[in-house]
C-alpha positions as CSV (number, residue, x, y, z in Angstrom):
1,X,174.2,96.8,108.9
2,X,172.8,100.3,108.6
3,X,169.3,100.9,109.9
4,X,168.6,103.2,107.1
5,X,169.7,100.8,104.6
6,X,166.9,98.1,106.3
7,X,164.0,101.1,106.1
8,X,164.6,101.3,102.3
9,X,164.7,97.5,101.4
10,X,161.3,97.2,103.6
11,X,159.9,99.9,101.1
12,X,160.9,97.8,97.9
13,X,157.7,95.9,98.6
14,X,158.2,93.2,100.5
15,X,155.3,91.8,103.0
16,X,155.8,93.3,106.4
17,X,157.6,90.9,108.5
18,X,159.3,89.2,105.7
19,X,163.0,89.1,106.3
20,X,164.8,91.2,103.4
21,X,167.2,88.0,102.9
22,X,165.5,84.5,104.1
23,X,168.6,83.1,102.9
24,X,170.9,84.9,105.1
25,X,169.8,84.9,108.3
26,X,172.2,85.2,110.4
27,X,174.4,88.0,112.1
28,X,173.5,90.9,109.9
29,X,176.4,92.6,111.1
30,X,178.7,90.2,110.1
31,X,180.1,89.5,106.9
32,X,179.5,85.8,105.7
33,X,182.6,83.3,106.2
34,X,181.6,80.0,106.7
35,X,179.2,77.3,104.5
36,X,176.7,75.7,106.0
37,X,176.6,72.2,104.6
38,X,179.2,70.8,106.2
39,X,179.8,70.9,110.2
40,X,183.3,71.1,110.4
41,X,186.0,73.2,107.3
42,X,188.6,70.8,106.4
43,X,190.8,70.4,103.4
44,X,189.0,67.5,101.3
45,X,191.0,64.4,101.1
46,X,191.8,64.4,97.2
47,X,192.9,61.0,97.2
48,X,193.9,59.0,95.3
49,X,196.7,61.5,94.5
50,X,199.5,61.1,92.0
51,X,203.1,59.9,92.9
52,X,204.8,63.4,92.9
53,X,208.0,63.5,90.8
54,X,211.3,64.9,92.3
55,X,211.0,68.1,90.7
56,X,207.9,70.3,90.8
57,X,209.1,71.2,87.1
58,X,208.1,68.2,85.1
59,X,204.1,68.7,86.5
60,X,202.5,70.2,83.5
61,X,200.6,73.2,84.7
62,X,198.3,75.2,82.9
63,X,198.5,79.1,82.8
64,X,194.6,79.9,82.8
65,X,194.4,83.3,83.2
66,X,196.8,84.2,80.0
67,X,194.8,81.8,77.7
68,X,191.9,83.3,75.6
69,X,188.8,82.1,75.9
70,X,188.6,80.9,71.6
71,X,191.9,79.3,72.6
72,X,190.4,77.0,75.2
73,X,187.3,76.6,73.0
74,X,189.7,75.1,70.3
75,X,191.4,72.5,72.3
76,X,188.0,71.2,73.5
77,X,187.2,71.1,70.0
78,X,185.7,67.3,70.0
79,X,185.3,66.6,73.7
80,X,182.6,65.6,76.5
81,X,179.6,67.3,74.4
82,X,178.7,70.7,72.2
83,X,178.4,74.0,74.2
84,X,175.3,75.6,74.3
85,X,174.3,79.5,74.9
86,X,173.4,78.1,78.8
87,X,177.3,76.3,79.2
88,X,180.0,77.4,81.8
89,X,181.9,79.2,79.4
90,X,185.4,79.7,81.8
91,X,187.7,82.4,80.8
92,X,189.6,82.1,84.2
93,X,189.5,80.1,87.3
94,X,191.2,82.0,90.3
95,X,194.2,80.1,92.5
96,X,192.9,78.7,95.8
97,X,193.2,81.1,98.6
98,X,195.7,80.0,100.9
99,X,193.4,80.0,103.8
100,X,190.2,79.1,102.1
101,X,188.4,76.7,104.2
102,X,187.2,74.2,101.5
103,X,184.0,71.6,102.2
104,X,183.9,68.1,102.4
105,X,181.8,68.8,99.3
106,X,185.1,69.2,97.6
107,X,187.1,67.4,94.7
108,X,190.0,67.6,93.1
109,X,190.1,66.7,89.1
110,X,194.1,66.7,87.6
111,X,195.1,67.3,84.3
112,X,192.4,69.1,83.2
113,X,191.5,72.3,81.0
114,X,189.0,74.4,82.6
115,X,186.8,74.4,79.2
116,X,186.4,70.9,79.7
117,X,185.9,70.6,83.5
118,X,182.9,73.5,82.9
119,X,181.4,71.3,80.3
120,X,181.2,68.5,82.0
121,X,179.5,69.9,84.7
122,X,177.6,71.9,83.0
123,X,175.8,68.4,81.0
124,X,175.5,67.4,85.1
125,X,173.3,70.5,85.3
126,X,170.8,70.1,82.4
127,X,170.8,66.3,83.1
128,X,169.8,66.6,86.5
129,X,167.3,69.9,85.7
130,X,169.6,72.1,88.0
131,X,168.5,75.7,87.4
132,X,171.9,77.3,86.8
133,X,173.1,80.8,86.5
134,X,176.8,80.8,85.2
135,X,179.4,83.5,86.0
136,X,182.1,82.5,83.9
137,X,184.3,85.9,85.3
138,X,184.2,84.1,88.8
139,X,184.5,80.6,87.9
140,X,181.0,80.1,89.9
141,X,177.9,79.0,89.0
142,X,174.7,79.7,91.2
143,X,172.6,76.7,91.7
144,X,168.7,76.1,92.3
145,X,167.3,71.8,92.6
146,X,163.7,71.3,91.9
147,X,163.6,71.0,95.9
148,X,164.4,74.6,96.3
149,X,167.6,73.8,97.5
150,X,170.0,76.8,96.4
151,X,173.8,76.1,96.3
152,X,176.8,77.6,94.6
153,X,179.5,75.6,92.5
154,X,183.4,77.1,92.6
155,X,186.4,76.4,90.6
156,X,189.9,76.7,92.2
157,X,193.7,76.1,90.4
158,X,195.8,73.8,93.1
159,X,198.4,75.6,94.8
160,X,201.9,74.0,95.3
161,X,202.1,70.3,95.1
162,X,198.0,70.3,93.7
163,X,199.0,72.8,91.0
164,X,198.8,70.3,88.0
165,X,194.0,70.6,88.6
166,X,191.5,71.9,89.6
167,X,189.4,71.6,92.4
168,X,185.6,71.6,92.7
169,X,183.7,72.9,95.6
170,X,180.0,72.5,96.3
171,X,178.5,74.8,98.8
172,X,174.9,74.6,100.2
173,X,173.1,78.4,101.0
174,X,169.4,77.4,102.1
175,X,167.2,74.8,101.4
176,X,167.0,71.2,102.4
177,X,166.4,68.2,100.3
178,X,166.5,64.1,100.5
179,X,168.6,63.6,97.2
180,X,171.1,66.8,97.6
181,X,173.3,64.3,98.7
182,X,172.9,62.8,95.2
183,X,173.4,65.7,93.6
184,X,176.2,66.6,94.8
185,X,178.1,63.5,93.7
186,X,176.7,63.6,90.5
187,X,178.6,66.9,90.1
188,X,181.9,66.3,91.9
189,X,181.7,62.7,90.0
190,X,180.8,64.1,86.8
191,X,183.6,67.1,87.0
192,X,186.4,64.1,87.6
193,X,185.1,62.2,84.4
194,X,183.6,59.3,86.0
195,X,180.3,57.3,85.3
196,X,177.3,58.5,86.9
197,X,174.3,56.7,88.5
198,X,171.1,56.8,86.3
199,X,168.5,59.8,87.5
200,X,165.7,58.1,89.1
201,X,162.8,59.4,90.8
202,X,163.3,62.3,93.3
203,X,161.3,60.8,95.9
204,X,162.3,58.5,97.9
205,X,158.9,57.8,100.1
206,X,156.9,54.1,99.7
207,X,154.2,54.3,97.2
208,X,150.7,54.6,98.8
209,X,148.8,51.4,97.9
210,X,145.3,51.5,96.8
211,X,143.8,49.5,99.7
212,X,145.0,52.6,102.1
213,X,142.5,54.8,100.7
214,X,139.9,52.3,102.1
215,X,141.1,53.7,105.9
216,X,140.3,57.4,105.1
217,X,137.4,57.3,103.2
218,X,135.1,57.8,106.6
219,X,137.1,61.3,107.6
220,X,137.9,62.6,104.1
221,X,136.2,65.8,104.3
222,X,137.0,66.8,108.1
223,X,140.8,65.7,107.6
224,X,140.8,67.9,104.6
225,X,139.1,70.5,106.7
226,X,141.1,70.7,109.5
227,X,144.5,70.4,107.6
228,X,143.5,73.7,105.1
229,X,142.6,75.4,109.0
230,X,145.9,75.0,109.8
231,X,147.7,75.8,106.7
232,X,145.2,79.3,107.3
233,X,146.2,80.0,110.5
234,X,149.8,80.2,109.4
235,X,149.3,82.0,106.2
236,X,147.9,85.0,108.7
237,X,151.3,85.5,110.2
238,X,153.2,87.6,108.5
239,X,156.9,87.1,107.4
240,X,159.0,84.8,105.0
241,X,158.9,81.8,107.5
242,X,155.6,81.5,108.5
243,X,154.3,81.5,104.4
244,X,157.2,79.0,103.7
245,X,156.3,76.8,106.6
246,X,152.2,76.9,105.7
247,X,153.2,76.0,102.0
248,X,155.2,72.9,103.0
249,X,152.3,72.0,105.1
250,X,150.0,72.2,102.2
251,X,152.1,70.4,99.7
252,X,152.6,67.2,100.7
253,X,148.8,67.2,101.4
254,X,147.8,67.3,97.3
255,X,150.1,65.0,96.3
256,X,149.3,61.8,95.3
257,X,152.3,59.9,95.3
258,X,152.8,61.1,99.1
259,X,149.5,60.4,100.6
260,X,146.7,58.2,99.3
261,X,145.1,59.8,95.8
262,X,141.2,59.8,98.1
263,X,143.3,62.0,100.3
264,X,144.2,64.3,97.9
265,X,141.6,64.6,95.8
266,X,139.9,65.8,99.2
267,X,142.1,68.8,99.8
268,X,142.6,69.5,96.6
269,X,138.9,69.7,96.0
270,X,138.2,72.0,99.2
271,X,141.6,73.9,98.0
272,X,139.6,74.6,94.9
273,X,136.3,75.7,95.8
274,X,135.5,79.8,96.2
275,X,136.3,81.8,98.7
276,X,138.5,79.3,100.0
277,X,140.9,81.4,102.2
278,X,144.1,79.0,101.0
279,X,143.3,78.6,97.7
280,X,143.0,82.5,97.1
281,X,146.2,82.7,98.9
282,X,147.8,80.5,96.7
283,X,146.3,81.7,93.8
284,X,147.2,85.1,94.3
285,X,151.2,83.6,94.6
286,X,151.0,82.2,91.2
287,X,149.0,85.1,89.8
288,X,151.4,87.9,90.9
289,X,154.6,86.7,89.2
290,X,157.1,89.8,90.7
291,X,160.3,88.1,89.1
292,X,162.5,90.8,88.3
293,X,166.2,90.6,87.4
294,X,168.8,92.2,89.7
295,X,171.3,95.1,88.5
296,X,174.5,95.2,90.7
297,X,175.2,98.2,92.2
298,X,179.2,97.2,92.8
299,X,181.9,95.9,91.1
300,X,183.3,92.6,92.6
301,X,186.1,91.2,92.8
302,X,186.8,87.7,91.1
303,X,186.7,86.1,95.0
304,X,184.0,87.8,96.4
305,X,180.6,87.1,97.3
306,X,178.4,88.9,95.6
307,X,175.0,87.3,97.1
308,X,174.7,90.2,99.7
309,X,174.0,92.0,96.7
310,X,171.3,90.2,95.0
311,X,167.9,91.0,95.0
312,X,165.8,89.1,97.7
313,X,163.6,86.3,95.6
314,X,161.9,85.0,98.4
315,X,159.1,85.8,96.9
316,X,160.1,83.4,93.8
317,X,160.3,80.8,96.4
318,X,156.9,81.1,97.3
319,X,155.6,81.3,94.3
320,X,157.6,78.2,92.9
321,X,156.3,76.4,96.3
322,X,152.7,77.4,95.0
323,X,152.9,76.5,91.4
324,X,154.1,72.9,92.8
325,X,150.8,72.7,94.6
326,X,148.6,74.0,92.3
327,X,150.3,71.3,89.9
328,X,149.8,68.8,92.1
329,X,145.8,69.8,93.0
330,X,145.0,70.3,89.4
331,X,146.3,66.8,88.3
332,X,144.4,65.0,91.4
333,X,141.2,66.9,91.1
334,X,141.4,66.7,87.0
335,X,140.8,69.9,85.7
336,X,140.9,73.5,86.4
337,X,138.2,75.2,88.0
338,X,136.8,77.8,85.6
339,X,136.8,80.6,88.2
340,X,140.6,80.9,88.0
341,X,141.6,79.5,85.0
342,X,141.6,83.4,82.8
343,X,143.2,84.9,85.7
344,X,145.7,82.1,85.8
345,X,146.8,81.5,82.6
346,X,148.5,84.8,81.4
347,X,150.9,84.2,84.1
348,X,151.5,80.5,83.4
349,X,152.3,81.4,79.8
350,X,154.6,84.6,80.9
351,X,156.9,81.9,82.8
352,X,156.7,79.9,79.7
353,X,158.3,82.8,77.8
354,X,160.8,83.4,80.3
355,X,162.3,79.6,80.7
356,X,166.0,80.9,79.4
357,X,165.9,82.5,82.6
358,X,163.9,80.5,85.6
359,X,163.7,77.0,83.8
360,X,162.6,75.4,87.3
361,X,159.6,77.9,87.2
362,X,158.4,77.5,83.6
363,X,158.0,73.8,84.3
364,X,156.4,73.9,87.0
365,X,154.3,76.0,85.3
366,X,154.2,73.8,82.3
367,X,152.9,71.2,84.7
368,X,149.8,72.9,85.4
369,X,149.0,73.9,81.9
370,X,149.0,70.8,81.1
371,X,145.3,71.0,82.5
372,X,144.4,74.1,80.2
373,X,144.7,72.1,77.1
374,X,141.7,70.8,76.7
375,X,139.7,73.4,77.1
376,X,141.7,76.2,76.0
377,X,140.4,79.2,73.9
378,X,143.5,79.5,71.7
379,X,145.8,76.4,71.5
380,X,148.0,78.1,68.8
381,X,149.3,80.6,71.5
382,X,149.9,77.5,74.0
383,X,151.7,76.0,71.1
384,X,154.1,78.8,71.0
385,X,154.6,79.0,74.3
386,X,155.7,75.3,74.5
387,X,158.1,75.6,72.0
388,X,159.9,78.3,73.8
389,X,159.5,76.2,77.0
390,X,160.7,73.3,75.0
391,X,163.9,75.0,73.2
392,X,165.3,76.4,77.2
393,X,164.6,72.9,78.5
394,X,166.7,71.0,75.6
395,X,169.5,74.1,76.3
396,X,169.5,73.4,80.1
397,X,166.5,71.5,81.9
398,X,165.9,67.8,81.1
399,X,162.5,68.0,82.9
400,X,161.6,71.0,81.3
401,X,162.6,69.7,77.7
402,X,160.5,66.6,78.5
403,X,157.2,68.0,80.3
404,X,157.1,70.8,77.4
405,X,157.4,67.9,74.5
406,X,154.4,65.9,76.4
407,X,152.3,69.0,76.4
408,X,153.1,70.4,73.0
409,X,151.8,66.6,71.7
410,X,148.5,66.6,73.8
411,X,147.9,70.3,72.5
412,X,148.4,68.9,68.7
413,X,145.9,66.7,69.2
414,X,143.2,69.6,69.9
415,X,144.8,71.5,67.0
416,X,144.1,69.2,64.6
């Protein structure tokens, strides 16, 4: 990598220290070639498979790259659901390199147009709130959970005796999560057809039960004191790392349904008061929204990996990481301190307004002006804002299309 090249991304405005890629880190001067979700490359197993005929002739293949796109759209006239402005439109799905290392996170789906195979994922997406950014010229769709957990989605056309399908291919970039796992098999089982598990909770940790709060209330206030001096003593390091790490620290901390609601309430109340070093740090997160949308440089090929070009947006995964907590505080401590709610709410409502293009960040953000509603100096303009929230989230985020109908009901209330 050139040195020059690292002097002018430090200069784009990035905190010193912070690594120009989080995602990436690795040998810089190296070009990318393996995943990272899976320990070992093998060929998946794509059983069961067909009994092959005698002659490779009678397969029915599919020639996708001299079909038009209105052509495809026609014989899926009537299938798996309607496409919307957010659906995997395919035009093409490229032939599986021949010595592509695929994941285990890989299936194999026969007998398939590739208008129907992106559909059905696609529904997998929205169902499961999966931020998605399609790329229909790569047959690729970049993927964002609620967890933070970023992960790409590739189409391939079989090669010799697997050229009557396609094959799907899940690969995890950064990020870790408890129900990835999940989610991947709700996509791979989903692209194949097949029934999928109803969505339950993300979290998978015991409930807290009331009598527990009983055993903190003595050591409340130093516990919540002595967690934010930690969480402070990491947020003065600089780099990517460090500000990731002290975030995770603090947000299990202001959630209720992972530590008792006393507990909580305690940080979240010492999070909230002035002058609190944390709180300002987080604050400031959510306040200074610096999403910006990249412009590509260079043209890429239909196999190539374009995310060495992508802007670096680890800054819109600290700020998502904040909005979670601020969520989280506001609902425990029940309201929104009036010493940041005019500096906060501009930026809430600009994610709002921009849920068409980071529907993970407008409802978190919906999530926390939840809290404004009831006190708000103009509930017509939070009325807008939901709807716009709410017309992204029924496109192409279930949770978004759900948390902006239960705010846009409460607001009613106070507009009556």
């Amino acid at each position: 990598m050139n040195s020059n090249n690292e002097d002018d991304k430090e200069r784009t405005g990035y905190p010193r220290g912070m690594p120009v890629k989080p995602k990436f880190i690795m040998d810089e001067d190296a070009e990318e070639v393996t995943r990272k979700i899976a320990p070992t490359m093998i060929m998946p197993s794509l059983r069961p498979l067909p009994t092959m005929p005698t002659s490779m002739s009678s397969l029915p293949t599919y020639n996708y790259s001299s079909m038009k796109s209105s052509t495809l759209q026609k014989q899926h006239h009537g299938s798996d659901s309607k496409a919307t402005q957010f659906s995997w439109k395919l035009s093409f799905i490229p032939v599986l390199p021949e010595f592509h290392p695929l994941e285990r996170t890989a299936a194999f789906v026969p007998n398939i147009m590739p208008v129907q195979i992106a559909s059905r994922i696609s529904n997998v997406l929205r169902e499961r709130s999966i931020e998605a950014q399609y790329e229909n010229g790569k047959a690729k769709v970049k993927c964002t959970t609620a967890e933070g957990v970023d992960f790409r989605i590739r189409l391939y056309r079989g090669r010799g005796r697997y050229n009557h399908g396609i094959i799907v291919e899940v690969q995890r970039r950064f990020g870790t999560s408890f129900v990835f796992h999940n989610d991947t098999q709700a996509i791979l089982n989903g692209a194949k057809g097949k029934a999928i598990a109803p969505l339950t909770s993300r979290s998978i940790l015991p409930e807290v039960l009331d009598e527990d709060d009983e055993d903190y209330e003595g050591n409340l206030v130093p516990s919540a004191e002595s967690s934010l001096a930690m969480v402070a003593k990491l947020m003065k390091l600089s780099g990517f790392d460090s500000q990731l790490l002290a975030l995770k620290m603090l947000s299990p901390l202001v959630d209720s349904e992972r530590l008792s609601l006393s507990t909580a309430r305690a940080v979240a109340s010492s999070l909230f008061e002035q002058h609190c070093e944390v709180g300002e740090k987080v604050f400031n997160y959510v306040i200074n929204n610096s999403n910006k949308s990249s412009t590509r440089t260079t043209k890429c090929g239909i196999l190539d990996d374009d995310d060495s070009d992508d802007d670096c947006d680890a800054s819109n995964i600290l700020r998502n990481t904040c909005l979670s907590i601020l969520a989280n505080a506001t609902k425990v401590y029940g309201k929104v301190p009036e010493f940041i709610r005019e500096a906060l709410r501009p930026a809430l409502l600009r994610d709002l307004h921009d849920a068409d293009k980071h529907p993970n960040t407008a409802f978190l953000s919906t999530k926390c002006l939840e809290y404004f509603i009831q006190e708000d100096h103009d509930n017509r303009e939070l009325k807008i804002a939901f709807q716009v929230a709410y017309e992204a989230g029924q496109a192409r985020h279930a949770n978004l299309m759900n948390q902006s109908q239960k705010c846009m009901v409460f607001n009613d209330a106070y507009l009556r």
